[in-house]
C-alpha positions, 0 to 999 in steps of 0.5 A: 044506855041513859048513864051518865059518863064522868071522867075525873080528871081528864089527863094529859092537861095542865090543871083539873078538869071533870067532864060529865056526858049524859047518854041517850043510848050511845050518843051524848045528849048534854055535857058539863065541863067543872073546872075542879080547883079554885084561882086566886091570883086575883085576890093576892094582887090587890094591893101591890105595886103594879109593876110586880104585878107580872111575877105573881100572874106568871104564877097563874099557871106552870105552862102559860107562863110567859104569856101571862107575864105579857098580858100583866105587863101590857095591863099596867102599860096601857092603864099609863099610856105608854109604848115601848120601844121597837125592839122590846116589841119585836123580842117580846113577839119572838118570845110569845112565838117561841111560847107557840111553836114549843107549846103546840109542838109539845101538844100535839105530841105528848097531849093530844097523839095519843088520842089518835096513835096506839102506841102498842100498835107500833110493834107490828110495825115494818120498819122498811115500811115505816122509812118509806111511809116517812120518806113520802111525807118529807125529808126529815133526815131520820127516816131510814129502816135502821133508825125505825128498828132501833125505835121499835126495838126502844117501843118493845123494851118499854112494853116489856119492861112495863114501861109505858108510863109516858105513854099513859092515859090511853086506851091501847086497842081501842076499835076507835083507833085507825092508824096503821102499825107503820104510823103508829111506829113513826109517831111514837118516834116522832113523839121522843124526838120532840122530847128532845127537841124542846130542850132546845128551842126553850133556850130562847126564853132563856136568852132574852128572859133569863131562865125558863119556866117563868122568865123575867119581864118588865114593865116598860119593856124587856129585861135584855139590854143589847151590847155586841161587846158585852158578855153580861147582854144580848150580844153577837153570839146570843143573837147567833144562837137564836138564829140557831134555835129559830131554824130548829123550829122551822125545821122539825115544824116543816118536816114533821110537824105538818107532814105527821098532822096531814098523814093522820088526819087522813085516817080520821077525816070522820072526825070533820064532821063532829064536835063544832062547839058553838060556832062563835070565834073571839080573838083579840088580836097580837104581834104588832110591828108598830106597838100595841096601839096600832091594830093595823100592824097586828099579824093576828087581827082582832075580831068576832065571828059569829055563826060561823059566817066568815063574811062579816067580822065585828069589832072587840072594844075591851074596854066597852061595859056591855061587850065583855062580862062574866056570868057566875050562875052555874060558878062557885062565886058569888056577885054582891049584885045577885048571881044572875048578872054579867059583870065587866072585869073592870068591875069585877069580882071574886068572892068564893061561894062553894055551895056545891057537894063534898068528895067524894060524890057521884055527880055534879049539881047541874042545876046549880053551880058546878065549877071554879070557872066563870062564864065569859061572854061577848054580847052574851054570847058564847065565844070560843079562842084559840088556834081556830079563831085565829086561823079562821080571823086569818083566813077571813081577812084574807091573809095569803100564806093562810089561805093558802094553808088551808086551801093545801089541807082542805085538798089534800084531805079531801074534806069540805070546808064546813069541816074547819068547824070541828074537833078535826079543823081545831087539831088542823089550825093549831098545826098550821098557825104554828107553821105562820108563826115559825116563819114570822119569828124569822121576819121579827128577828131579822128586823131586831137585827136591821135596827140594831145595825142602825144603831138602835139598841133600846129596850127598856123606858124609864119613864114609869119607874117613877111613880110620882107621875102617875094619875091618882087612878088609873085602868088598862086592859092587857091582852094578847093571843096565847098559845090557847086563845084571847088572854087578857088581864083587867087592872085597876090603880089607885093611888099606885097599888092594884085596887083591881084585878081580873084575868080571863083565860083562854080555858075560862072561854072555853071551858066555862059552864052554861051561864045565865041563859042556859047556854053551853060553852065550847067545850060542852058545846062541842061534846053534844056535837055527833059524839058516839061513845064505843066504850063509855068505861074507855071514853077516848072520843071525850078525850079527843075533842076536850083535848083539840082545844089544848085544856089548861085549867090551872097547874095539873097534878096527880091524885094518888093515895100513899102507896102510889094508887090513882084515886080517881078513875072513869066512872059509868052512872 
């Protein structure tokens, strides 16, 4: 078989994204990731007052958005030089944990489970079997034999009534699945328990944000002035019911969360052995206990890992010209200097240049452009960001309760090291920062609470509402770790308005189509990594790996014709 596989879109992400494998039998050769929709957030900016720069770039994305408020927010703060005070820090590090563990914990269930899981399978399921197989893993209180026959019995009224439609975008019965009936039937449970779950643990944002999606921030600090006595600020009840939504998240992360990552990853320990990527690891570094200027009190360090070589970190400048740039050789834009060079986001571009065939079309024009998303590079070269950078930075600097996680799943799945370097290790690292990062939230608000009975209850400085004072130009760089990998935004001010405007995403890192040399990026690099297709017209093993780095393109829709038909399927070439 030499056809090319074409999956448009890949479901169960946020945003539009077509992957395109060539075969060599039943191996994929080469592949190519096209982001399908066009960005342009950059273009509104220009213009506008800096400080409502937040509320436009939250806009860049349905599901990221409280982290593009930050990045926005940091961007106009550094540009001016200014910190803000200790406890809009630590609530902004609590809403960014927040963001990390409600985000990977709907991931992992909703998004990516389903790669792993046949839902179907769960009606052959023992229920006594499925409560002692839950049992042994932890003592999450639901796991008895009446609960798991109600949940087969909730599985079972869904098939037959044709239901399964929040299960969609699977292939049932696939020979790639491994689970036993018995843990499919505990995940698919674990799976509408999450559902509920996260309406609560959203309510954070809420509190200190004032609505979710799309909280409020504020440059010069956070929107959420603290008074015990009042009814209309963060008071002593407020502050309880954090503390409430905090213990939630440890919870269901310490008792099902991991347990279910560990029990899983068991029956697919094939799959440490596949999808690397490029081997390169960016992160920029985020949730200081001292402010942005400081890097020595981040909890994730900044640093690039290059070659998988864990011994030697190099350093990020954001700022330095020749570090970080944007290729557009295989991109729908054009440069006013040509198509071949890298431009720093400082200085850089967006100009539309759609250049490429009319849908619908039988495949992409590898040779030229083929996708909205740019190619980042550090130092050219390729990067990939997210869970697996961090966790591997972490572990590299030798922090404790991460290497201790690590060592844990290492051992008890029985697999080499190498394999962190994979779809497996990717799926692993986001379930164990998730676990760092919950237990952190509880150290960050026990400090809001020591500085608040010292008498400290500032959030916000005023100084930068008073735009009199600015310089007559000005740059910074926000940035921060999303829950998807390095995210930061480039601004540039002129006369008070936003003269420039870039952001790099996370799925720009990793998403991004071959540059100027020729190189892949993760995504594509990851997919020529030992990937065997079983069935190219039910391409799971695609899904699998391009879902591990939790693709979020831009806002994700669904392509129907007016009776209600998917237009877009799996196509073999």
């Amino acid at each position: 078989m030499n056809e090319r596989v074409v999956v448009d879109p890949i479901t169960r992400i946020e945003g539009h994204l077509r992957i395109e494998a060539q075969m060599d039998d039943d191996r994929i050769a080469q592949a190519w990731s096209s982001g399908t929709m066009v960005r342009g957030i950059e273009i509104i900016l220009r213009g506008r007052d800096p400080r409502d720069a937040w509320a436009f770039a939250q806009r860049i994305c349905g599901v990221c958005t409280l982290v593009h408020g930050i990045a926005s927010v940091r961007a106009v703060e550094n540009a001016l030089d200014y910190e803000i005070p200790a406890n809009a820090q630590l609530i902004r590090n609590l809403m960014i944990a927040a963001q990390y563990v409600h985000d990977h914990v709907m991931h992992f269930y909703h998004l990516h489970a389903l790669d792993w899981v046949d839902v179907v399978s769960g009606l052959d399921a023992d229920p006594a079997a499925t409560a002692e197989l839950a049992q042994s893993l932890s003592n999450w209180p639901k796991s008895s034999p009446g609960y798991f026959s109600d949940m087969k019995k909730k599985l079972k009224n869904f098939v037959e009534a044709g239901q399964l439609g929040i299960f969609a975008k699977a292939y049932w019965g696939h020979p790639a699945y491994k689970l036993p009936p018995e843990a499919n039937l505990m995940a698919v449970s674990h799976y509408l328990e999450a559902l509920s779950w996260q309406r609560d643990v959203a309510r954070l944002h809420a509190i200190f944000g004032g609505k979710n999606p799309h909280p409020n921030f504020l440059v010069g600090g956070v929107p959420s002035p603290i008074d015990l006595n009042s009814d209309s600020a963060i008071n002593a009840k407020r502050l309880s019911q954090v503390q409430d939504i905090i213990r939630k998240m440890q919870e269901f992360v310490d008792q099902v969360y991991v347990p279910d990552t560990l029990a899983i990853a068991g029956f697919y320990k094939d799959w440490g052995g596949r999808g690397e990527g490029v081997g390169n690891f960016l992160t920029y570094g985020d949730f200081p206990e001292k402010g942005m200027s400081d890097p020595s009190s981040y909890l994730i360090p900044s640093g690039v890992i290059l070659n998988r070589d864990l011994s030697t970190i190099h350093d990020v400048d954001m700022n330095a010209a020749d570090q970080i740039q944007e290729y557009v050789a295989h991109s729908w834009y054009k440069y006013s200097g040509g198509k071949e060079q890298g431009l720093h986001p400082y200085d850089g571009e967006t100009e539309l240049n759609y250049t490429g065939p009319k849908p619908p079309y039988e495949h992409l024009d590898v040779e030229q452009s083929y996708s909205w998303l740019k190619s980042p590079r550090w130092k050219g070269q390729p990067m990939e960001v997210g869970p697996l950078a961090r966790v591997l930075m972490l572990y590299a600097k030798g922090h404790e309760q991460t290497q201790e996680l690590v060592g844990h799943t290492l051992k008890t799945l029985d697999i080499p090291v190498e394999a962190l370097f994979s779809t497996l290790g990717r799926t692993a690292a986001r379930t164990l920062e998730t676990k760092i990062i919950a237990d952190n939230m509880q150290v960050w608000f026990d400090n809001l609470i020591a500085n608040i009975k010292a008498g400290d209850t500032r959030t916000f400085n005023e100084v930068l509402w008073e735009p009199s004072t600015w310089p007559g130009q000005a740059r910074g760089v926000g940035f921060m770790e999303a829950p998807r990998g390095a995210l930061a935004h480039w601004i540039v001010i002129e006369n008070q308005k936003i003269a420039n405007y870039q952001a790099v995403v996370p799925s720009t890192w990793n998403a991004g189509p071959r540059d100027t040399e020729g190189q892949p990026g993760p995504y594509e690099a990851a997919l020529e990594d030992n990937h065997v297709l079983h069935d190219p017209e039910q391409p799971v093993e695609i899904l699998r790996t391009i879902h591990s780095f939790d693709p979020c393109i831009a806002c994700a829709v669904h392509v129907t014709d007016p009776n209600g038909e998917e237009l877009v399927k799996v196509k073999v070439r």
